[in-house]
C-alpha positions in Angstrom: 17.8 -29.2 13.5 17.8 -31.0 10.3 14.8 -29.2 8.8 16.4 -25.8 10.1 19.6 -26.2 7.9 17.7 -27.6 5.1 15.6 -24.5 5.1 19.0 -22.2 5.3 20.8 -24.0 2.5 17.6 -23.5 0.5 17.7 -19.8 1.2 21.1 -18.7 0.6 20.6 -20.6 -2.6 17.7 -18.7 -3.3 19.0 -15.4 -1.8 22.5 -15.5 -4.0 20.5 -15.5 -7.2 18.6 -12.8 -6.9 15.1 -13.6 -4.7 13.3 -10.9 -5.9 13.6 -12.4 -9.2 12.2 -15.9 -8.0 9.2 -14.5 -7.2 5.5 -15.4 -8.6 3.6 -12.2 -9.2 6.2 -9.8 -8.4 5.0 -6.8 -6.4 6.1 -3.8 -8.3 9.0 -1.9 -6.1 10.5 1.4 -7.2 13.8 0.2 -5.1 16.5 -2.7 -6.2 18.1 -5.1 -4.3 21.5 -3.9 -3.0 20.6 -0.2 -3.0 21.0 2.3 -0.3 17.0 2.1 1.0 15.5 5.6 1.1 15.6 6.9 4.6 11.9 6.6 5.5 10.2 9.0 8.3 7.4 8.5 10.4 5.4 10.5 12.1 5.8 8.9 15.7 5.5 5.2 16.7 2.2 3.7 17.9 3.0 3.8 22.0 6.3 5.0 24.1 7.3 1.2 24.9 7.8 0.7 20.6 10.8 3.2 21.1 12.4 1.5 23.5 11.8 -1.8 22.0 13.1 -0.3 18.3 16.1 0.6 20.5 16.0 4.2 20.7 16.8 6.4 24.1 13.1 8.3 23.9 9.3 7.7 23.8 8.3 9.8 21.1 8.4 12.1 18.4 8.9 11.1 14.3 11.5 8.4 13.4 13.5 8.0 10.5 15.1 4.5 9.2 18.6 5.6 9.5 18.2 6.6 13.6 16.9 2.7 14.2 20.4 0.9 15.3 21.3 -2.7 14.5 22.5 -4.8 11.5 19.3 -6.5 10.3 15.9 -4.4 10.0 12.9 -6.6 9.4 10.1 -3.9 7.9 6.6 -4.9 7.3 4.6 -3.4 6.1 0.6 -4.7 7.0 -3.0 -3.6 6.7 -5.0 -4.1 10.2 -8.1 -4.9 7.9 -5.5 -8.0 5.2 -6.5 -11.5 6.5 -3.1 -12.8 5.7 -1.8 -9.8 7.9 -3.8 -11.2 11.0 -2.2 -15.0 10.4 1.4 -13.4 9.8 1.3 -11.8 13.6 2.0 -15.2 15.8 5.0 -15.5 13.5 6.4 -12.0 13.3 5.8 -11.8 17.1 8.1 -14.9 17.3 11.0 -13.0 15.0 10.6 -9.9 17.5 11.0 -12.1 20.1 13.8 -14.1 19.4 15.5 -10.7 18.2 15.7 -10.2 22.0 17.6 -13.5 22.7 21.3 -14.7 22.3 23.4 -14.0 19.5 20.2 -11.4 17.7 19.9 -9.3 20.8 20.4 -5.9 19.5 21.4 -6.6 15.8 18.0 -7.7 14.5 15.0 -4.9 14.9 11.5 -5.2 13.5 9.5 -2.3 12.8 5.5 -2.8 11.4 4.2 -0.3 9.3 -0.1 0.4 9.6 -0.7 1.0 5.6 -4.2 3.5 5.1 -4.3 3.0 9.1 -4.7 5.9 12.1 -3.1 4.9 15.0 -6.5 4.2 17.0 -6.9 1.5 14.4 -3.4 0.0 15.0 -3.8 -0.3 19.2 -7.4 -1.9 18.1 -5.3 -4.2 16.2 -2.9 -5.0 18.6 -5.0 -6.0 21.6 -7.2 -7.8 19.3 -3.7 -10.3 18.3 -1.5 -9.5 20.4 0.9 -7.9 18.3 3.7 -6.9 20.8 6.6 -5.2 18.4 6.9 -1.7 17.4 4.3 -0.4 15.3 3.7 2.9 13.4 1.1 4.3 11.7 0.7 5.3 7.5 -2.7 6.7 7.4 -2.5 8.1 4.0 -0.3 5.9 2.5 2.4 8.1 1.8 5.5 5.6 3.0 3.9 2.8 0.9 3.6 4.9 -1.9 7.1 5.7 -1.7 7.7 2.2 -2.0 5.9 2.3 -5.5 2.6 0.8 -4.1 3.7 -2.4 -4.2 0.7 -4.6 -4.7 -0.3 -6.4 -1.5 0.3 -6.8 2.1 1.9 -8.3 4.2 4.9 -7.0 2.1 8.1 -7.5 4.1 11.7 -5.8 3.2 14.7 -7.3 4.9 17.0 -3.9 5.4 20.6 -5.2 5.8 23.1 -2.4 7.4 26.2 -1.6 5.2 28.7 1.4 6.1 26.1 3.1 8.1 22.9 2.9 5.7 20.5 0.3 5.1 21.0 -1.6 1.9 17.7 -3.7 0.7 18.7 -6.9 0.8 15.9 -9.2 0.2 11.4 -8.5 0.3 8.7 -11.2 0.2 5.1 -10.2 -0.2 2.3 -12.6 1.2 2.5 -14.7 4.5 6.2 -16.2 6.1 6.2 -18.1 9.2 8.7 -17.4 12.1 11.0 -20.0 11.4 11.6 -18.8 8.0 12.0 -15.2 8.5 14.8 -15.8 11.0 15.9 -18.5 8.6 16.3 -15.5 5.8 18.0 -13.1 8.7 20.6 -15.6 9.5 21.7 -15.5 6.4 21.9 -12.3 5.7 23.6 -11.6 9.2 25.9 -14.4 8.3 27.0 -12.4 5.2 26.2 -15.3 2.8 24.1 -13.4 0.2 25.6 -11.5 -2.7 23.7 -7.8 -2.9 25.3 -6.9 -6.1 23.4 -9.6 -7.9 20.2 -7.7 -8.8 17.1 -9.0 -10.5 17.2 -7.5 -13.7 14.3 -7.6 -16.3 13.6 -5.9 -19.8 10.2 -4.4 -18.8 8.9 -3.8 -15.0 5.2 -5.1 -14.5 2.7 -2.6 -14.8 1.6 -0.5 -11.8 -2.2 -1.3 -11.9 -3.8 -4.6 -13.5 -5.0 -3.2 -16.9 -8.8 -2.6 -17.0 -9.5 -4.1 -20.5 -11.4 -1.2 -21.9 -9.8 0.4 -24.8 -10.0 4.1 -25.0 -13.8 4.1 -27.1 -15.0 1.9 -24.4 -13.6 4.3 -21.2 -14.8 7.1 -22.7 -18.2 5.7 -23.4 -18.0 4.8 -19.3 -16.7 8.3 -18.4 -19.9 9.9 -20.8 -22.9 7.6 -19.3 -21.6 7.8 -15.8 -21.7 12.2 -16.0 -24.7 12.0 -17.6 -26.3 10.2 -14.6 -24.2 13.2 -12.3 -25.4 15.5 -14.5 -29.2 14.3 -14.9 -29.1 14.6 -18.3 -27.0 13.5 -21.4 -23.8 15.2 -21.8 -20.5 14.5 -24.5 -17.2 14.2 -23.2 -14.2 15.6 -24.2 -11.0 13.7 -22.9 -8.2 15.9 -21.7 -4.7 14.3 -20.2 -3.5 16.3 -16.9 -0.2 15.5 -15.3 -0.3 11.9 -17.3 -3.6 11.5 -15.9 -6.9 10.6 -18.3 -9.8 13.3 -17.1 -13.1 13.6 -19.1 -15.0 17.1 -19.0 -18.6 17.0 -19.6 -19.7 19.2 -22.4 -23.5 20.1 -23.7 -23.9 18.1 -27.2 -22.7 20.5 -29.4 -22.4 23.0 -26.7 -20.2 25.1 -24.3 -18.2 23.1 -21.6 -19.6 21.9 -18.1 -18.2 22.2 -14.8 -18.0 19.0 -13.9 -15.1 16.1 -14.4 -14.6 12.3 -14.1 -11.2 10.5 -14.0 -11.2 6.6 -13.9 -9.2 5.6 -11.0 -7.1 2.3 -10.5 -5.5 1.2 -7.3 -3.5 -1.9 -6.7 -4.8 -3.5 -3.2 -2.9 -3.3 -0.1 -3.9 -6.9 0.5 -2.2 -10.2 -0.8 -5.3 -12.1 -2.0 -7.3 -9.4 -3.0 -7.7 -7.4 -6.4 -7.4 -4.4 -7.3 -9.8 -1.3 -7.3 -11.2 0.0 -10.3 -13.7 3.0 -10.2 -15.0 6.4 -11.8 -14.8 9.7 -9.6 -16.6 12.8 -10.8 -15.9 16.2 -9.3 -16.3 20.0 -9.9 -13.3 22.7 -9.7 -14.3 23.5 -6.3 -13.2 19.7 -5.6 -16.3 18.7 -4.5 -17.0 14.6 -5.6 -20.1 15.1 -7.5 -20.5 11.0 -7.7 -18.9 7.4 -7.9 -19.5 4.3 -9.7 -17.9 1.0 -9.7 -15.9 -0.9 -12.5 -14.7 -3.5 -10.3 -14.3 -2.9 -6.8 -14.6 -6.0 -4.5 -15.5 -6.8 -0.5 -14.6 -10.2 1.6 -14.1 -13.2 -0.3 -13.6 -11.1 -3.9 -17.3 -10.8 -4.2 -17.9 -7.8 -6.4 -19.8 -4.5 -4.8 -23.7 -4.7 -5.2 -25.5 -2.2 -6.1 -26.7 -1.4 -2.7 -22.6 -1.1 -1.8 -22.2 1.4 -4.5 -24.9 3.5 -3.4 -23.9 3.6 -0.6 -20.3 4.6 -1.3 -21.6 7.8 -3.8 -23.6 8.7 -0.6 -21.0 8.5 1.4 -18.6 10.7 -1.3 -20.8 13.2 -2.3 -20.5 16.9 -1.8 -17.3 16.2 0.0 -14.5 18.1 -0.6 -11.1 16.4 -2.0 -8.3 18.1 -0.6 -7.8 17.0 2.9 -10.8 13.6 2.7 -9.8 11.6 5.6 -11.2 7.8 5.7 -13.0 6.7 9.1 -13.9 2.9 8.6 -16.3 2.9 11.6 -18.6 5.2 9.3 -17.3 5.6 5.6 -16.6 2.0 4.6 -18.8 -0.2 2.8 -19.5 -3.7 4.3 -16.7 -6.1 4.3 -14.7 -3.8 2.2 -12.9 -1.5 4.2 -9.8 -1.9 2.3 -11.2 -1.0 -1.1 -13.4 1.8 0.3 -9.9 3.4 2.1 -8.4 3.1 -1.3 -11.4 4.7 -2.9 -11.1 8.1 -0.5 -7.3 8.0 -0.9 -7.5 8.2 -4.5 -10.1 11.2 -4.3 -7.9 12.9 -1.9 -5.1 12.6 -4.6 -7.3 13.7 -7.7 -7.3 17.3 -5.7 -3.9 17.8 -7.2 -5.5 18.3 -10.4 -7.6 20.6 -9.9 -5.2 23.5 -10.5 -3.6 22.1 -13.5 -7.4 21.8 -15.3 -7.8 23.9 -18.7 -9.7 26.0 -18.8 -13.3 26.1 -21.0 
């Protein structure tokens, strides 16, 4: 009992300055604490018994945050692939448990978001740890971009109801054991934490981890890496598309080549891993015409090999962009299925630019 109110008073400390603020490597969030949370949709939870569980009087059919009832919403979202995602299960399978019991039953709900994965990968996961609260699915990472692509998973928002709509009251990113999640909802049920404190800062961290090339050094990258596409050398000619940096291989001294490479960056959807770096070449018909690695890691932050790069420009090529869909049984490279969903998401996204191109 001791350690429990010791762990309380330490977070309604924490909690009434500002939490968000208190936090070592920030995750970047495009939402502040003590706003009205955007009302999310899903397409459909992962199995009929998650609606019931979540509280709602069906078993199917898309959800949206506002239709969930309760006061407290615990929101998770988790990769099935993220390490620190398959420890944090045990614990959040406590929370949903004890959100069953006595005084929570009915007032706190948890709801686990499957970020870049398809529903037959989230029942995989949850036989495999016996993952037993509501689950839905975020195959293309649309509700995590909304968040702003936070940085990392297990990423966890504490969604306190205010006058009808939930209100973001607190988020934590990396692993929280049972006894401190219900520590934090407590609190926050309790009405001892002050929303209208926000974390306030001069400059928001940046959305991807820099790359460290300067511009001469990424367009030397973008010009060897279509010259090896192209089989032959080509120049480059830089050209900035809805804010994005896109090279266009020209002949030296000559007319302008169908072909295109962008230099992608993705922050990871896993707490101890880094971020994807890479170069994407394609054609107007949005066919990827190759890939290469800048840094792009597997298990353990061991950087691709060249075999795992190979592979993944075998794997890419001749596909078309609009539409890619990632299958990690046969489009992931060893031990990196994370990155290599990333990778495919990213080229899915790069087909928006292929109507804004110049033309030659």
């Amino acid at each position: 009992m001791r350690r429990w109110v010791s762990l309380t008073a330490v977070l309604v400390a924490c909690l009434a300055g500002g939490p968000a603020a208190a936090m070592v490597g920030e995750p970047h969030l495009e939402h502040e604490i003590g706003e009205p949370f955007p009302d999310l949709t899903f397409p459909g939870l992962l199995e009929p018994g998650d609606y019931r569980a979540l509280g709602l009087d069906r078993d199917s059919g898309p959800v949206r945050l506002s239709e969930i009832p309760g006061d407290l919403l615990i929101l998770e979202f988790f990769n099935r692939y993220c390490i620190t995602c398959q420890r944090q299960v045990p614990y959040l399978a406590e929370v949903f448990r004890r959100g069953q019991q006595g005084d929570l039953a009915g007032r706190l709900k948890v709801l686990a978001v499957g970020v870049g994965n398809r529903p037959v990968d989230l029942r995989r996961f949850r036989r495999e740890t016996g993952a037993v609260y509501p689950m839905t699915p975020d195959p293309l990472f649309e509700r995590w971009m909304e968040l702003g692509d936070p940085g990392g998973t297990p990423f966890t928002l504490f969604l306190l109801r205010r006058e009808g709509r939930w209100i973001l009251a607190d988020f934590h990113l990396g692993l929280q054991g049972d006894t401190e999640i219900l520590a934090r909802a407590r609190v926050m049920l309790e009405g001892r934490v002050d929303l209208a404190r926000r974390a306030v800062t001069s400059t928001r961290p940046e959305h991807h981890p820099p790359l460290g090339l300067t511009p001469e050094e990424r367009a030397a990258r973008a010009r060897s890496f279509l010259s090896r596409v192209a089989g032959r050398s080509v120049d480059v000619e830089r050209l900035v598309v809805e804010g994005v940096e896109v090279y266009r291989a020209r002949e030296p001294g000559g007319p302008a080549l169908d072909l295109y490479a962008r230099i992608s960056s993705r922050d990871p959807v896993c707490d101890v891993c880094h971020a994807v770096h890479f170069l994407l070449a394609f054609d107007r018909r949005g066919r990827v015409r190759g890939f290469e690695p800048i840094h792009v890691t597997k298990f353990g932050n061991e950087p691709w090999s060249r075999e795992d790069a190979e592979r993944m420009d075998r794997i890419l090529a001749g596909r078309p962009m609009e539409g890619l869909r990632f299958d990690p049984e046969t489009d992931a490279v060893t031990s990196a299925t994370m990155s290599s969903a990333l990778i495919f998401d990213e080229a899915r996204r790069t087909a928006a630019l292929l109507a804004k191109l110049p033309g030659s």
